[in-house]
Every structure is written in structure tokens, then in C-alpha cells.
C-alpha positions in Angstrom: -31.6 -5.0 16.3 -31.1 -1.6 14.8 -29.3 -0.1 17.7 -26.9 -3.3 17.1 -26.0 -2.3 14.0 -25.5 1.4 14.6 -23.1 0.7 17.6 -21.3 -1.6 15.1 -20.1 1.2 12.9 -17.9 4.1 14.3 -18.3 7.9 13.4 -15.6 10.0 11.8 -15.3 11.5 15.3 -14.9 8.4 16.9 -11.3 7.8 15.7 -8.4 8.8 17.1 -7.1 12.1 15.7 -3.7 10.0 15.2 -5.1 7.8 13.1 -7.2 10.1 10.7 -6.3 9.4 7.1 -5.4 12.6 4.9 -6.8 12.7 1.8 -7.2 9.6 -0.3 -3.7 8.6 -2.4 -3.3 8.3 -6.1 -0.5 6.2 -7.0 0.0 6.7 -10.4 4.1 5.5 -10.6 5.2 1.8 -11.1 8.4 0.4 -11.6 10.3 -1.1 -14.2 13.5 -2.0 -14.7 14.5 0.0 -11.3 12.5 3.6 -13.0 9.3 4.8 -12.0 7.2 5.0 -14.6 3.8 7.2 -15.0 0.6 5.4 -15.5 -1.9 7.5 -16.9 -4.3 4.7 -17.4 -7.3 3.6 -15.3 -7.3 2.9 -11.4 -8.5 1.0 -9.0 -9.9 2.1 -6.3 -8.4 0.5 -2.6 -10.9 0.3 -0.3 -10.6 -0.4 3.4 -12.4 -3.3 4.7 -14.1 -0.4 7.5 -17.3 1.1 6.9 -18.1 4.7 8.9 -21.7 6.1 10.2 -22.0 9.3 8.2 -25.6 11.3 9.1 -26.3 10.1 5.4 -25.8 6.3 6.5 -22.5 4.2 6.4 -19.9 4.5 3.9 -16.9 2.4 3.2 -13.4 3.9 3.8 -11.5 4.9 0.5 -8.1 4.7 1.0 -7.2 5.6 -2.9 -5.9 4.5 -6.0 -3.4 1.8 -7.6 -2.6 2.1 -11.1 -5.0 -0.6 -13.2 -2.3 -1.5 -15.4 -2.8 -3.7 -18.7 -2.1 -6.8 -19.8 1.3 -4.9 -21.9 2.1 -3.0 -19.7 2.1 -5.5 -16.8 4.0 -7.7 -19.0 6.3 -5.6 -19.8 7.3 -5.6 -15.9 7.4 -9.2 -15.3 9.7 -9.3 -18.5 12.2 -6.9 -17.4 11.7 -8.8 -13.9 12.7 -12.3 -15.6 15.5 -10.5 -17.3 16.6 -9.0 -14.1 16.6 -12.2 -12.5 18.0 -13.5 -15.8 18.0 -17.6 -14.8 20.1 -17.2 -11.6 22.8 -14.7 -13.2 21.3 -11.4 -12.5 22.9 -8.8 -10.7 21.2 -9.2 -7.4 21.4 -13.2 -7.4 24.9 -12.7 -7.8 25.6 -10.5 -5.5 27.8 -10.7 -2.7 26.4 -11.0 0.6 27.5 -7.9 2.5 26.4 -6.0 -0.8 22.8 -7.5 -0.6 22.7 -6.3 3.3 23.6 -2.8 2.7 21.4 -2.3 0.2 18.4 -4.1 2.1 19.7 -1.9 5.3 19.2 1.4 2.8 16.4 -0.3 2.0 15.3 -0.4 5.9 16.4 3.0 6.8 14.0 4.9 4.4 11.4 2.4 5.1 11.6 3.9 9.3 11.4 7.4 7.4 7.9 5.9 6.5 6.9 4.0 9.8 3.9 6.3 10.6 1.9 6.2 7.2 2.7 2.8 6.5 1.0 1.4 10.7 -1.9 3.7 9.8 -2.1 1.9 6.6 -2.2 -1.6 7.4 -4.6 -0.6 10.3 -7.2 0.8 7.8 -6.3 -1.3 4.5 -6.0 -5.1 6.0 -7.7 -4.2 9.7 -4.8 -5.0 11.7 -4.5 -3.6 15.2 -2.2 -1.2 16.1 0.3 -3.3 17.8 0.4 -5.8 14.5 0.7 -3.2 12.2 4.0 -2.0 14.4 5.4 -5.1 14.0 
């Protein structure tokens, strides 16, 4: 049974290079009202749902950290987000609709600048293979 369990868990070593994570990430912006703000508040740690075989035993994968926001400052988003939307009359709702595709094609151009980090990513945050997570 214990072999089982060993051969369940990969090494460090048996990765890929390509898919090696860097250091963990500390996201410490979020957005309001289209500015990043700085959140020097608590995180939260984001974990991968894989577990490695260290010589020490197995330890989960930490990915990094997420901003642990309050319930003010978590309001205050979803208010300037109502106020955005603003009942239908917002700027984006109204919006032509060539307008609203160049900005989500801006949108998809820097997103490509990011293609790499963001497969590896899903791969070690959700557990997607790499062909789903290219998708």
C-alpha cells in the first residue's frame, strides 16, 4: 500500500522544466473604479490542489497570495461596480458595438502577451491538463 501512495505523488524533479513555477505570487493590487489599488491587508494563501514528494514527506503546492480584502473594502468595489453599471446606463452598457470589440480585442491582445503564465496556471491552480488549459 505504501509504495501506492508514494508513486501517487511526483518529485520536484519529476516535472517538466517548462512547467516549473517561479517563486510564489503576491498579488497585492485590486481594482476599483478602473485604478489599481494597493491592499496592504491580510492574504490568502492559493493553493494548488497538487501535493509533491519532498525527502521530508509531501507538501502541497503554494501558488501564492490574493489580497483577503474586507467587508469595506470589498464593498466599496461592488459599489463603484453597480455605479459603473449604473441600472443599464453605464458607459460600457451603452456602448456601441464596434467600441465594445476593440476594447475586448485590446483586451485579447495583452491577454496572448500572458498565454504562458496563465496555461501553467490553470494547470497547477484548477489541475487542468495542458491541452485544456490552452484552450
Amino acid at each position: 500500500m505504501d509504495s501506492l501512495l508514494d508513486s501517487l505523488f511526483p518529485s520536484p524533479d519529476d516535472i517538466p522544466e517548462a512547467w516549473h513555477l517561479g517563486e510564489p505570487l503576491e498579488q497585492r493590487d485590486y481594482l476599483v473604479n478602473g485604478e489599481l489599488r494597493r491592499w496592504d491587508g491580510p492574504l490568502a494563501t492559493v493553493r494548488s490542489p497538487v501535493w509533491l514528494k519532498h525527502a521530508d514527506g509531501e507538501r502541497q503546492v503554494i501558488l501564492g497570495s490574493a489580497p483577503l480584502l474586507d467587508a469595506d473594502t470589498a464593498l466599496t468595489a461592488l459599489d463603484a461596480a453597480v455605479q459603473a453599471y449604473d441600472k443599464g446606463r453605464g458607459s460600457w452598457p451603452n456602448m456601441r458595438v464596434a467600441e465594445r470589440i476593440q476594447h475586448v480585442e485590446q483586451f485579447l491582445a495583452r491577454m496572448r502577451e500572458q498565454r504562458t503564465a496563465v496555461v501553467k496556471l490553470l494547470m497547477w491552480e484548477i489541475g487542468k491538463n495542458l491541452k485544456d488549459s490552452e484552450k
